[in-house]
C-alpha positions as a Markdown table, in Angstrom:
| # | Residue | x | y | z |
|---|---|---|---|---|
| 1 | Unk | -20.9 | 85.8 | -64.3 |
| 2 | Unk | -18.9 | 87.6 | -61.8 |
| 3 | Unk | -19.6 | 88.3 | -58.0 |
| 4 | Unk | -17.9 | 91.1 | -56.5 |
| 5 | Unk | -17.8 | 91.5 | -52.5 |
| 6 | Unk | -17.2 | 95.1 | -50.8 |
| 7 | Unk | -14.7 | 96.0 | -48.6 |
| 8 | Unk | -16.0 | 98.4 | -45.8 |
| 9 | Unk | -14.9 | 100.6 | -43.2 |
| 10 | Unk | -16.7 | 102.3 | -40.9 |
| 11 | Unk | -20.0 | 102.8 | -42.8 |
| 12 | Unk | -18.5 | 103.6 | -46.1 |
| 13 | Unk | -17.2 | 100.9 | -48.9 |
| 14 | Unk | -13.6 | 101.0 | -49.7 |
| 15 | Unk | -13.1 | 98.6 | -52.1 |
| 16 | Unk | -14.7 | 96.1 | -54.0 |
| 17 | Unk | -13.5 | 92.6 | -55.2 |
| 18 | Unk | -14.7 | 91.2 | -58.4 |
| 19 | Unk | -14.3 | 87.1 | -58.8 |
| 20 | Unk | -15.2 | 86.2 | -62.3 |
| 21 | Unk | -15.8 | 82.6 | -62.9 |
| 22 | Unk | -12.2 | 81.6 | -63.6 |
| 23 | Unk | -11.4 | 83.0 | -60.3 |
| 24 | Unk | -9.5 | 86.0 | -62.0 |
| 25 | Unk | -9.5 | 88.5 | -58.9 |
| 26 | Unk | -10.0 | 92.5 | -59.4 |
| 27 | Unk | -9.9 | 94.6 | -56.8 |
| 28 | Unk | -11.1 | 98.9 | -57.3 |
| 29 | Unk | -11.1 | 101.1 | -54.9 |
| 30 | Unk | -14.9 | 102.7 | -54.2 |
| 31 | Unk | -14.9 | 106.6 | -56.0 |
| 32 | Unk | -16.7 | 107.7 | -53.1 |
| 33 | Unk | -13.8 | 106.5 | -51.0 |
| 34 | Unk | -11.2 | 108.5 | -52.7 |
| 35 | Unk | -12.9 | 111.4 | -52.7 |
| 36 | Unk | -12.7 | 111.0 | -48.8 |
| 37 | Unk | -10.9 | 113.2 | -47.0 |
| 38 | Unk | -8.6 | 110.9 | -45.0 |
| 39 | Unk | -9.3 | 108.1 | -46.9 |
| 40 | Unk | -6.0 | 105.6 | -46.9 |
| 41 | Unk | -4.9 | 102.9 | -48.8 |
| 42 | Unk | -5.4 | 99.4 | -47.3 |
| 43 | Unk | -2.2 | 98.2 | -48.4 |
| 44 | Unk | 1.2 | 99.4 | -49.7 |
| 45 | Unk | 1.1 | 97.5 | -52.5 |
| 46 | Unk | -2.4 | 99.1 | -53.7 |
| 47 | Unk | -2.1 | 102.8 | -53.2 |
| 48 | Unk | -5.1 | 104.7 | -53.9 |
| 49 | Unk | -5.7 | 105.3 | -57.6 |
| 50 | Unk | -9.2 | 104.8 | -59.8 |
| 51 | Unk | -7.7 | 101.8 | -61.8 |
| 52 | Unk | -8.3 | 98.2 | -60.8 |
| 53 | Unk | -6.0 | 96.3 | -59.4 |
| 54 | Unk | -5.5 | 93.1 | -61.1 |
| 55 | Unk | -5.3 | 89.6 | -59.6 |
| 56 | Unk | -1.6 | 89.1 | -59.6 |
| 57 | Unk | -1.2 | 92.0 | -57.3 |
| 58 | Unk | -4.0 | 90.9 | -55.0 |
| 59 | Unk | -2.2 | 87.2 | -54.2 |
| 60 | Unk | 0.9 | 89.0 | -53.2 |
């Protein structure tokens, strides 16, 4: 099972973070978010893009 925990700003979801049960991190980016207009990333090393962003990235 995996819980996932949203990001927000404002009153819109930026991202979401999925913890599976090994503690493997994922984090995506909401779609509604980047279709935003002004929407930013929240971190330099996770520009905006569709893909997830896997766990190793996260931890940085």
């Amino acid at each position: 099972m995996t819980a996932s925990v949203p990001i927000w700003f404002d009153d819109l979801a930026v991202e979401q973070v999925d913890v599976a049960d090994d503690g493997y991190l994922s984090l995506r980016y909401a779609e509604r978010w980047l279709q935003t207009t002004g929407a930013f990333s929240l971190s330099v090393t996770m520009p905006l893009r569709a893909e997830p962003y896997p766990s190793d990235v996260i931890s940085l």
